[in-house]
C-alpha positions as CSV (number, residue, x, y, z in Angstrom):
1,X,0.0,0.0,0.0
2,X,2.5,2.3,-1.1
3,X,1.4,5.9,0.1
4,X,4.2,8.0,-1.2
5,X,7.2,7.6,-3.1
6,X,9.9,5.9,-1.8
7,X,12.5,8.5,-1.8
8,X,11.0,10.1,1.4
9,X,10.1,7.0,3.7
10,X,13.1,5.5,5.8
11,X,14.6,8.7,6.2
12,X,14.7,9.5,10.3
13,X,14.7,12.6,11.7
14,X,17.9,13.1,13.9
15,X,18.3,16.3,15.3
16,X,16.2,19.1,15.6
17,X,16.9,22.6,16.5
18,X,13.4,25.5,17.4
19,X,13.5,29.0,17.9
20,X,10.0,31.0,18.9
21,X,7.4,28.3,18.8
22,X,5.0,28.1,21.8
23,X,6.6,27.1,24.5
24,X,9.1,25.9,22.9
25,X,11.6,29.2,23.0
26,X,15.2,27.5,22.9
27,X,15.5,24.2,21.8
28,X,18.9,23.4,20.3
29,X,20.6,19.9,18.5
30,X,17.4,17.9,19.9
31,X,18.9,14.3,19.4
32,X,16.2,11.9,17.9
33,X,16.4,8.2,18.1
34,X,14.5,5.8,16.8
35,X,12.5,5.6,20.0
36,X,11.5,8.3,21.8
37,X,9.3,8.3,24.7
38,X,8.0,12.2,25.9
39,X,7.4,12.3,29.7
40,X,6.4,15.5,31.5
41,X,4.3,16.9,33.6
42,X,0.9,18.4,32.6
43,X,1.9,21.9,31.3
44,X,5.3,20.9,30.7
45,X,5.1,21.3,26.6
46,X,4.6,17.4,25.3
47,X,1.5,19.2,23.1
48,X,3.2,21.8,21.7
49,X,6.0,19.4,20.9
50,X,3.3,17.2,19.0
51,X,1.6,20.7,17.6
52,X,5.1,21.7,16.0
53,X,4.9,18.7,14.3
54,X,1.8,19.3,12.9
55,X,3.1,23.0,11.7
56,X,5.6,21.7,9.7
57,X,3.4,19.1,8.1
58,X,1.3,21.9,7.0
59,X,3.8,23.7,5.6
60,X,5.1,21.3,3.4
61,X,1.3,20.2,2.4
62,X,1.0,24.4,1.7
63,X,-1.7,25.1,4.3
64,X,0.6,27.1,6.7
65,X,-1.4,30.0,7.2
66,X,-4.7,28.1,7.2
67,X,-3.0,26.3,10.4
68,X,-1.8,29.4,12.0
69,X,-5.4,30.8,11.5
70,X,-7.3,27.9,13.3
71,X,-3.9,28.4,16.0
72,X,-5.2,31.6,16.2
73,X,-3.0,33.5,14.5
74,X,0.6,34.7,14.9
75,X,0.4,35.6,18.4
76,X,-0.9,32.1,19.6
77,X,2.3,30.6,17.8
78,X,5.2,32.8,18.5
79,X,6.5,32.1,22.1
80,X,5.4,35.2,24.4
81,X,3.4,37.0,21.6
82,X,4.7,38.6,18.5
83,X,5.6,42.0,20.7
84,X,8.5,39.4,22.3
85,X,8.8,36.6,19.4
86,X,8.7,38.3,16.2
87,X,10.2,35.3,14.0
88,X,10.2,31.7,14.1
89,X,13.2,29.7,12.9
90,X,13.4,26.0,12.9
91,X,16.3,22.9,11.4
92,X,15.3,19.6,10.8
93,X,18.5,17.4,10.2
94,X,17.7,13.7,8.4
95,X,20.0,11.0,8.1
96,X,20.6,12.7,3.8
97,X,19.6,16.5,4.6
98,X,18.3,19.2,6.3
99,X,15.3,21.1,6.3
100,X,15.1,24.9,7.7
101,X,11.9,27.3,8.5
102,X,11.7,30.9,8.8
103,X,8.3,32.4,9.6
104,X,8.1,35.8,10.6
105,X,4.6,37.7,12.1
106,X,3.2,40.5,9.1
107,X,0.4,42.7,9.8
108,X,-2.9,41.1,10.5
109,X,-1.6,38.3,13.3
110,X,-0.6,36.3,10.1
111,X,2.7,35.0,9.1
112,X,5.2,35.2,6.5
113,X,7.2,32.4,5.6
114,X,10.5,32.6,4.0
115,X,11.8,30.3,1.5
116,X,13.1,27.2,3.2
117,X,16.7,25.6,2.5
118,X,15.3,22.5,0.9
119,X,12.2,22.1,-1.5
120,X,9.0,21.2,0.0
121,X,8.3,18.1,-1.8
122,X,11.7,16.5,-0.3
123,X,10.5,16.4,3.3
124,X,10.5,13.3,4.8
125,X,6.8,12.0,5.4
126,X,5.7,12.1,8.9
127,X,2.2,10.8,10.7
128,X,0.8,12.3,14.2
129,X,-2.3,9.9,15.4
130,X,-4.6,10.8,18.0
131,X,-7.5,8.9,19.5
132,X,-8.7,11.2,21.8
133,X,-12.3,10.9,20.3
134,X,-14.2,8.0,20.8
135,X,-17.4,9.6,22.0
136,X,-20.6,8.7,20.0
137,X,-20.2,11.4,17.8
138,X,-16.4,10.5,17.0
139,X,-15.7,10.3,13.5
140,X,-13.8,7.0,13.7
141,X,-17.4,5.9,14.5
142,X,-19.2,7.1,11.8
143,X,-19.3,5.7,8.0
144,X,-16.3,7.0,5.8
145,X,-16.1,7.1,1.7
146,X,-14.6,3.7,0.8
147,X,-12.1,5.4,-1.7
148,X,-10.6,7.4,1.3
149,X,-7.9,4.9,1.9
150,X,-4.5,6.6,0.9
151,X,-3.4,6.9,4.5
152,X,-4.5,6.6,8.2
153,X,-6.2,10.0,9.1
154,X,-4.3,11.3,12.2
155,X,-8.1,10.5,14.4
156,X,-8.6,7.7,12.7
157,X,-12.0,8.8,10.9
158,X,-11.0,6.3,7.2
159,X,-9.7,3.4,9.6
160,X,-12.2,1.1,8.2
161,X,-11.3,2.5,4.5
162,X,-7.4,1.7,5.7
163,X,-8.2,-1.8,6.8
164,X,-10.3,-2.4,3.9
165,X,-7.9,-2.2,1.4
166,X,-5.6,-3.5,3.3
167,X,-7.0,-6.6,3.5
168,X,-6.8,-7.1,-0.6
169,X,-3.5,-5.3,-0.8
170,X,-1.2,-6.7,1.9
171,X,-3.2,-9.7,3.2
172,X,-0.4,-10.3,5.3
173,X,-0.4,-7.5,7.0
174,X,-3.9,-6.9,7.4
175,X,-4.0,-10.8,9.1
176,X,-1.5,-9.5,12.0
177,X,-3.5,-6.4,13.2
178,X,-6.3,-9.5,13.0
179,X,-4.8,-11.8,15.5
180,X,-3.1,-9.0,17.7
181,X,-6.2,-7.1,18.4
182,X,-7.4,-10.7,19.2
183,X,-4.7,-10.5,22.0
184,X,-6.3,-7.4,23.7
185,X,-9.8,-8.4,22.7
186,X,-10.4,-12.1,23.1
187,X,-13.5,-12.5,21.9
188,X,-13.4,-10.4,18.8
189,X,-13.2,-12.4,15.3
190,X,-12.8,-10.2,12.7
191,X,-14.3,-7.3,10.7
192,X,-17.4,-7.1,8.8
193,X,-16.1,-5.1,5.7
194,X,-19.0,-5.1,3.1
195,X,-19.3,-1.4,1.4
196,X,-22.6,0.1,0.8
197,X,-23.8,2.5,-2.2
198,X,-25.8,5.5,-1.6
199,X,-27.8,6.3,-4.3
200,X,-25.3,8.9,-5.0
201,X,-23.1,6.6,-6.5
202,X,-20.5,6.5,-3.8
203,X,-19.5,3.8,-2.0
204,X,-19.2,3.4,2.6
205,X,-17.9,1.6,5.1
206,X,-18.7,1.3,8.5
207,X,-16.4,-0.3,10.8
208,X,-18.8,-3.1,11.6
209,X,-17.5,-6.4,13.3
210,X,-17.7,-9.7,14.4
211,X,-17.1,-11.7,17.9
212,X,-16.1,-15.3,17.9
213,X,-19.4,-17.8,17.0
214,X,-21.2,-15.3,15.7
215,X,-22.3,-14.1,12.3
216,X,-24.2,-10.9,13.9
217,X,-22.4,-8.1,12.6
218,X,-22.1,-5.3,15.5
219,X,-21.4,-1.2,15.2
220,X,-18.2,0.3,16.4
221,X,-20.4,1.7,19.1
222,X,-20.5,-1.5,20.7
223,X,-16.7,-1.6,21.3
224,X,-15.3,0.2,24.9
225,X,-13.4,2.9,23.8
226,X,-10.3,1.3,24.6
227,X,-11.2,-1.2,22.5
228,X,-11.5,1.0,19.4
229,X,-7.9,3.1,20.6
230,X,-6.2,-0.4,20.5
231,X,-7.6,-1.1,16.9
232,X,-6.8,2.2,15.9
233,X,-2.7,2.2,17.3
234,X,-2.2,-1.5,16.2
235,X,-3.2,-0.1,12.7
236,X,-1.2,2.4,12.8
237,X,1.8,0.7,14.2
238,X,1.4,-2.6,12.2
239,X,0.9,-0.3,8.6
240,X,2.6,-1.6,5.5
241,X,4.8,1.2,4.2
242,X,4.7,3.2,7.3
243,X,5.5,6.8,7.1
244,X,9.8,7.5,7.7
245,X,8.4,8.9,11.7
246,X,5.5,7.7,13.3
247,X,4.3,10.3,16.1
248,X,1.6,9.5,18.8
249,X,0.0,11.6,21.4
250,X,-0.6,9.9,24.7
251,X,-2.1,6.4,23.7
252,X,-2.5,5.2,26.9
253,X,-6.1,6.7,26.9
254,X,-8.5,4.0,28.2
255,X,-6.4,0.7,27.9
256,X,-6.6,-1.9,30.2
257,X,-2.9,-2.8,31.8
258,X,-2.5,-5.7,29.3
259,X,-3.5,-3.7,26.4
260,X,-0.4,-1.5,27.5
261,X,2.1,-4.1,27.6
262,X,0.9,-4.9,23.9
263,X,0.9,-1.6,22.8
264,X,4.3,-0.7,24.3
265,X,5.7,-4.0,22.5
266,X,3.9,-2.9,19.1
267,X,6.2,0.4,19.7
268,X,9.3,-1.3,20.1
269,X,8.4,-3.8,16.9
270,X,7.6,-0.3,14.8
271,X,10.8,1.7,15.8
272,X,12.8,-1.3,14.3
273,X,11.1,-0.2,10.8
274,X,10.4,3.7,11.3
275,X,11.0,6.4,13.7
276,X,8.5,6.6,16.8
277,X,8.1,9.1,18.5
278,X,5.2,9.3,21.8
279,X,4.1,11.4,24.5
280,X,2.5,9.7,27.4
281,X,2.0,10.4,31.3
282,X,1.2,6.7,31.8
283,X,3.7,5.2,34.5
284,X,2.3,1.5,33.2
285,X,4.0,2.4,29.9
286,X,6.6,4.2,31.0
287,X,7.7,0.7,33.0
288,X,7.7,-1.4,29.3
289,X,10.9,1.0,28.2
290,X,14.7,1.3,28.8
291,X,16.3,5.1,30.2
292,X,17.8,5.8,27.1
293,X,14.4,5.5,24.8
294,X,12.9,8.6,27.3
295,X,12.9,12.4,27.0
296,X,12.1,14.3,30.0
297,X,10.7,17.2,29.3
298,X,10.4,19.8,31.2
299,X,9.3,23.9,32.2
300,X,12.0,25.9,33.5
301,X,11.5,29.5,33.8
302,X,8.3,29.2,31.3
303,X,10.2,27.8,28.6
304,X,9.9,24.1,27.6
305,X,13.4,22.2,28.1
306,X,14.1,18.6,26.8
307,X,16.8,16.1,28.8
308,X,18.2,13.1,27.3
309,X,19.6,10.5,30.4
310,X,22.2,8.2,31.1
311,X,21.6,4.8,31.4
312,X,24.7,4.1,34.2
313,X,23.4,7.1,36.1
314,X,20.1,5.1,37.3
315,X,21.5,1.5,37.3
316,X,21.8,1.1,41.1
317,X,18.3,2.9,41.6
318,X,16.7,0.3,38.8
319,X,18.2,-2.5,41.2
320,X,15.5,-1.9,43.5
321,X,12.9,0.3,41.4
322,X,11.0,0.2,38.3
323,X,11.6,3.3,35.6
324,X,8.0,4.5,35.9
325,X,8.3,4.2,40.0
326,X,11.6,6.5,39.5
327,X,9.5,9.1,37.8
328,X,7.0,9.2,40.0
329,X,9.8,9.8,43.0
330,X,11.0,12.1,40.4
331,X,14.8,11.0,40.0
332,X,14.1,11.2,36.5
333,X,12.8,14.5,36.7
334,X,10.1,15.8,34.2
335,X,7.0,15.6,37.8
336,X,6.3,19.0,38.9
337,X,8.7,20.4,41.5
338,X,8.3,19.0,45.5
């Protein structure tokens, strides 16, 4: 299911370097690894970590001011306000380039960008996922237009779309979401994929399913939202031809302690194809990781500040303590101050 050309998938992001965005005032030669796990307290700048992440997706998609409008213009995006802020400047080192931004506020609480070092359709492609919706509204709930299926949508409203092509174009991959959400979900079976055409020609799913011995199809309604957040992250984790970074805000919304230590292995499987990078405040999944896959972040003197630790500085302490129990006691840091 090849999404976009090859040229820009498998390319890592290493190093990142942010001047004047949100909280994040003074961030310089950010290492990325190929796992990174974001802990913080609330407050601390996790979101606005994700939200730059989204900026620069819009950019290169050409819908940076659109972004900055529904932000709330120039002054919701600059650190302090434009008075204090007045230009954002950004580097994104990859393992074969770079990629530098230059926005600066005009009149009107817009931006202007400048022309970046490398051309917009040579950015690596990224993915941010959230499933933070899953109330009856939510639009990973509701039908979706079967030909929606180029990519995962980052709140999963094509997932079924996804899965159904999936299942005709990589088989194999479609059977291992299959039998790992069976892990999480014992008595689910599979999915009930059967398109419908509205009399206006076009053709929906609805992510309809099946439990074990029985043929009753039943609505994604009747799934606990954890439920549908596992299908949603094992999708996105398991995907064939997965974006070069995979990024995923706090995905420990709603799962059941199992369900975590599934999810955290699905994030170690993926980083060993792609980049993964997640924010979480779960202490359950902070225990399923090693010292060196965190970054601590933190808020010093109203600025966001990101640590990278040691793993021999906390061996003794892990003799006797778990790595989430150490961030709760705050040896790791990133808790609010005592």
């Amino acid at each position: 299911m090849p999404e976009q050309p090859v040229n820009k998938q498998n390319n890592p992001i290493t190093k990142l370097t942010i001047e004047g965005f949100k909280s994040l005032r003074h961030v310089e030669d950010l290492e990325l690894k190929n796992l990174n796990i974001l802990i913080g307290s609330n407050g601390a700048g996790k979101s606005n970590f994700v939200s730059y992440f989204e900026m620069v997706k819009e950019i290169a998609e050409r819908r940076m001011q659109t972004w900055v409008d529904n932000q709330g213009g120039a002054n919701r995006i600059l650190s302090f306000g434009v008075k204090e802020t007045p230009e954002l400047s950004s580097r994104i080192e990859f393992n074969s380039d770079y990629y530098e931004i230059k926005l600066r506020a005009v009149i009107g609480d817009r931006v202007l960008q400048i022309i970046p070092h490398s051309a917009l359709d040579t950015i690596p492609i990224w993915r941010i996922y959230y499933c933070h919706d899953t109330s009856e509204t939510a639009a990973i709930k509701r039908p979706c237009s079967l030909h929606d299926n180029a990519y995962l949508r980052p709140d999963g409203a094509n997932l079924v779309a996804f899965l159904y092509r999936m299942k005709f174009e990589n088989t194999d991959a479609y059977h291992k979401i299959i039998e790992t959400v069976r892990l999480a979900i014992p008595f689910f079976d599979d999915f009930d994929l059967d398109p419908k055409r509205l009399p206006t020609d076009e053709q929906q799913l609805w992510l309809l399913w099946r439990q074990k011995g029985s043929d009753y199809p039943f609505i994604p309604h009747q799934l606990s939202d954890g439920s549908l957040r596992f299908i949603f992250l094992a999708t996105a984790l398991m995907q064939p031809n997965p974006p070069s970074t995979i990024i995923i805000d706090e995905p420990e919304l709603g799962l059941h302690p199992y369900a975590l230590t599934l999810l955290a292995a699905l994030i170690r499987s993926a980083s060993e194809r792609v980049q993964v990078i997640v924010s979480t405040q779960s202490v359950s999944l902070v225990n399923e990781f090693d010292v060196e896959d965190l970054i601590i972040v933190e808020r010093e003197n109203g600025e966001t500040v990101f640590k990278r630790l040691n793993d021999d500085d906390f061996k003794s302490w892990l003799e006797d303590y778990t790595l989430g129990e150490l961030w709760q006691k705050n040896i790791l840091g990133g808790r609010p101050p005592q």
